[in-house]
C-alpha positions in Angstrom: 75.1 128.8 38.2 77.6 126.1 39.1 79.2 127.6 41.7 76.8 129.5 43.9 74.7 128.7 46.6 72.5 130.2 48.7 72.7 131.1 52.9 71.8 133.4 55.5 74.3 135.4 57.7 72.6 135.6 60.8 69.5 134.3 63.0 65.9 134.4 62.0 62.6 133.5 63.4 59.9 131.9 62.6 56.3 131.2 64.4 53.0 129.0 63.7 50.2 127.8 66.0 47.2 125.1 65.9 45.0 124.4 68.5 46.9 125.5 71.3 49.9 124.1 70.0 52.8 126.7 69.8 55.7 126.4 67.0 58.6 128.4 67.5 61.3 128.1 64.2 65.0 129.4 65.0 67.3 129.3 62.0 70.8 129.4 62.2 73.6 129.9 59.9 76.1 126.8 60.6 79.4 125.4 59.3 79.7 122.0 60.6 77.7 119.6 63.1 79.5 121.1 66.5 78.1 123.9 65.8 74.6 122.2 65.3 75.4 120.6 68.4 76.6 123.6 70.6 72.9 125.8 69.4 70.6 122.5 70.0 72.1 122.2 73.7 71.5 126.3 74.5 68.0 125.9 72.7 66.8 122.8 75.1 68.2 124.6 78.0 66.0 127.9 76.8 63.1 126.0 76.1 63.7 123.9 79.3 60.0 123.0 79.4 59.0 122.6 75.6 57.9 118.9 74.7 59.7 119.3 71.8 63.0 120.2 69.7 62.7 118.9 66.5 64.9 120.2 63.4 67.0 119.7 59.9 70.4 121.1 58.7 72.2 121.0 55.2 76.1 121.8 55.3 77.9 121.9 52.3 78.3 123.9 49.1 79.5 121.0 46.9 79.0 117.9 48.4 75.7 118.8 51.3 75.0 116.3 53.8 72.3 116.7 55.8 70.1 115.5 58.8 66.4 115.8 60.2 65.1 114.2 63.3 61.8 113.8 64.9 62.8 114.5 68.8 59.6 112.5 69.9 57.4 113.2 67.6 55.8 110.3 65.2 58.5 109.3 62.4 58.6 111.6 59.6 56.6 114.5 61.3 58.7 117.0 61.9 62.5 116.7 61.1 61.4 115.6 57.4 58.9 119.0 57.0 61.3 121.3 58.5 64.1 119.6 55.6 62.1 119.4 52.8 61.8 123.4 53.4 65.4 123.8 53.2 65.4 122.2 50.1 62.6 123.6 48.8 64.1 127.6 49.7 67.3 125.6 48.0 69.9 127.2 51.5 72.7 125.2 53.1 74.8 125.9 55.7 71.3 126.1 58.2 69.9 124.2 60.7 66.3 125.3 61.6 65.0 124.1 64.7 61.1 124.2 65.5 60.5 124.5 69.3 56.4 122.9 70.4 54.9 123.7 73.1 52.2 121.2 73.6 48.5 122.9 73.5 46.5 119.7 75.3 45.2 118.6 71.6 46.6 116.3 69.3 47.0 116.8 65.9 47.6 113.9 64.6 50.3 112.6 61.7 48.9 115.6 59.3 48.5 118.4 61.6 51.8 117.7 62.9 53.5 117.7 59.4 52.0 120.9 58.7 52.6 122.6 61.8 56.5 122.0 61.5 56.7 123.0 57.9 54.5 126.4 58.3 57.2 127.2 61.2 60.1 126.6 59.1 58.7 128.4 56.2 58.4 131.4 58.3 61.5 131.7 59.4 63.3 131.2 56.0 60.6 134.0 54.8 61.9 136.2 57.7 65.2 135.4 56.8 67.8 137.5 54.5 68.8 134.7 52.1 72.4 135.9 50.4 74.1 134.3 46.8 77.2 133.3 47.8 80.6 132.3 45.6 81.7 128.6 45.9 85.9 129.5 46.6 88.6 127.1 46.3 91.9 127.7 47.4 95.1 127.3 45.3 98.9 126.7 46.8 101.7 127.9 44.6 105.3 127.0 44.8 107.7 128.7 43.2 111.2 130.6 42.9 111.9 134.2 42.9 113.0 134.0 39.2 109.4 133.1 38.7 107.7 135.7 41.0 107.3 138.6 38.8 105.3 136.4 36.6 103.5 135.1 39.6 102.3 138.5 40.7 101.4 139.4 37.3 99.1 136.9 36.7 97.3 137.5 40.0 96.9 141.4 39.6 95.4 140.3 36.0 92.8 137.5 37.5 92.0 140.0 40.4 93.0 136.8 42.8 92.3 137.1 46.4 95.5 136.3 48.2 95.4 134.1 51.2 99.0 134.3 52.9 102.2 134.5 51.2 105.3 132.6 52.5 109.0 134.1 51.1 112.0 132.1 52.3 114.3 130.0 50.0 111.4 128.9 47.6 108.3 131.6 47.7 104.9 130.2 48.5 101.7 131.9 47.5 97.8 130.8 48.6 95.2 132.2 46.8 91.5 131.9 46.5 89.8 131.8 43.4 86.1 131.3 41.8 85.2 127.8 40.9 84.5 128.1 37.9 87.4 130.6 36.7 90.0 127.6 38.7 91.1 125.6 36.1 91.4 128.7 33.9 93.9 130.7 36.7 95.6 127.1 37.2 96.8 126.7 33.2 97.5 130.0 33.0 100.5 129.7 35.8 101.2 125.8 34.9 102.6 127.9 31.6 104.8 129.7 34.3 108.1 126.8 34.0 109.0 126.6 37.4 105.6 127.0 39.5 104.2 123.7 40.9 100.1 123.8 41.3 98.6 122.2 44.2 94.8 122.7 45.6 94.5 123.5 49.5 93.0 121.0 51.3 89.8 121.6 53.1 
């Protein structure tokens, strides 16, 4: 469906190993890059003496941006694998970051692909993947001559209200479904009176 998408809620694990080589994953639920930033500085002072930190995030429900890097590793080794299962699992709103600890053996451009992919591919198995509801929010402006009508149309759409301002001119944010929005927004644009405008994100 159109407005759905898929995340997890909290941390999961992950874990491969080839000759000697140890792969830890750690996936995270995230909301923006600071937050990328804030668990990639904790991890490197955890893994203090790990050669590597390599990882991937998607953020986004509509429009997803996304990043993968290689922290060392030969180009397209590591960050790239440890996307591609992100895609492939179809989650945003994740970064997965695969921790190496370096056995003594190298295992060359193949090994290493396949090492960081099996690690992120066992933490997004370990993970508890939840459907989720693409939101948007709505801002209402109105009088009180209108607000009976107002209020009746939310109690009939089942609208979550956001906050509610009532001064000289009432004010009402609400959050509705994506794909039920331009539905919700005709049926109070017939309201004379009501000015429609979307939240900004």
């Amino acid at each position: 469906m159109e407005d759905v998408y898929q995340t997890i809620e909290k941390e999961c694990q992950g874990y491969f190993k080839d000759k000697g080589s140890k792969f830890y994953a750690f996936a995270f639920p995230v909301n923006n890059e600071n937050e990328v930033k804030e668990i990639l500085a904790l991890l490197r002072k955890e893994h203090y003496s790990a050669r590597h930190h390599c990882y991937a995030w998607r953020i986004g429900t509509e429009n997803i941006i996304f990043r993968a890097n290689d922290d060392g590793e030969p180009s397209s080794t590591a960050g790239k694998p440890i996307l591609c299962q992100l895609q492939s699992f179809n989650v945003t709103n994740i970064l997965i970051v695969v921790v190496r600890y370096f056995g003594g053996t190298l295992l060359g451009v193949t090994g290493l692909i396949n090492a960081y992919r099996n690690a992120a591919a066992d933490a997004l198995k370990n993970a508890e993947i939840k459907q989720k509801i693409i939101q948007r929010e709505v801002i209402l402006d109105f009088t009180y001559t209108e607000l009976a009508e107002v209020m009746n149309i939310v109690k009939q759409e089942n609208l979550a209200i956001v906050k509610t301002q009532f001064e000289e001119r009432c004010q009402l944010i609400f959050s509705v479904r994506k794909s039920a929005e331009e539905k919700v927004s005709q049926a109070f644009g017939n309201i004379y009176g009501v000015k429609i405008r979307k939240s900004p994100i």
